[in-house]
Phi, psi and omega in degrees: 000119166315148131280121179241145201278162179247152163252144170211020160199129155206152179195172211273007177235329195182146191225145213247117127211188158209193190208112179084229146275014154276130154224120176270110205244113162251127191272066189285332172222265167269139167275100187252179182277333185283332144320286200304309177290319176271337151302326150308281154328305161308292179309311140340297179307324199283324199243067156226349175278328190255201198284191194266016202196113152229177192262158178245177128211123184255117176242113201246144187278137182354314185269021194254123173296147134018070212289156167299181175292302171315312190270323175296342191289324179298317193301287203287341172287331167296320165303293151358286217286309214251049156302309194301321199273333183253159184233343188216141202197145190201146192243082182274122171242159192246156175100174194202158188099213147331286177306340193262329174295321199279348179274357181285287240271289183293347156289334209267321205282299176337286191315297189301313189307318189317327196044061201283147189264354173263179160289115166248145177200142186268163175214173185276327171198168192297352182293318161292323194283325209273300204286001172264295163339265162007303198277334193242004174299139184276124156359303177280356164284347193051051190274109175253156183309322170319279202304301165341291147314287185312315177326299182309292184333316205285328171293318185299313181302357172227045156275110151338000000 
């Protein structure tokens, strides 16, 4: 079955859609608290409309500072709230060096507070990211590593 992808937020700190059984939160600048409530709220409005069982993928962009204490703490509750709803979940930060290890070190801490009950794994790009997805995806989506990729992409080409 096509996905065809959606945008439903975008702004200079963070951009909200999805495809399919994806909803995808890409973290472009600051991680806020008001980010966070409206990324709860989306995701909440999208999957009471669709089916019963999604994928997350979360991506931050290279340039996206540290989120503050309040907002990751806003984060990991969010993350929490939707164990029942998601099955699969994944984290891409983008960019490489010092800084990208310590945004590893607030994702790996963000997972253990969540205490998430699906499979989750952070990776360096969606690319490294897709054949694991894939993999850990339910069966009747028919998700291939490829359909992965093309999905995210798909959401990303209509980020302003």
């Amino acid at each position: 079955m096509p996905w065809t992808p959606e945008l439903v937020y975008a702004d200079a700190d963070q951009a909200l859609g999805h495809c399919g059984p994806l909803f995808s939160v890409i973290w472009r600048q600051n991680t806020t608290r008001e980010g966070a409530r409206r990324l709860a709220d989306s995701f909440r409005q999208w999957a009471t409309a669709g089916q019963a069982r999604h994928g997350l993928v979360t991506i931050i962009e290279a340039d996206a500072p540290l989120p503050d204490p309040s907002a990751r703490e806003d984060v990991a509750k969010f993350l929490q709230s939707i164990s029942d709803e998601v099955v699969v979940s994944t984290v891409v930060f983008e960019g490489s060096g010092f800084k990208s290890a310590a945004v590893r070190g607030v994702v790996t801490g963000l997972t253990l507070l969540a205490k998430q009950a699906y499979p989750h794994r952070v990776f360096a790009t969606v690319e490294e990211a897709s054949e694991w997805f894939a993999k850990e995806a339910p069966a009747d989506w028919h998700m291939s590593p490829g359909g992965f990729v093309k999905a995210v992409q798909g959401i990303r080409r209509l980020v302003p």
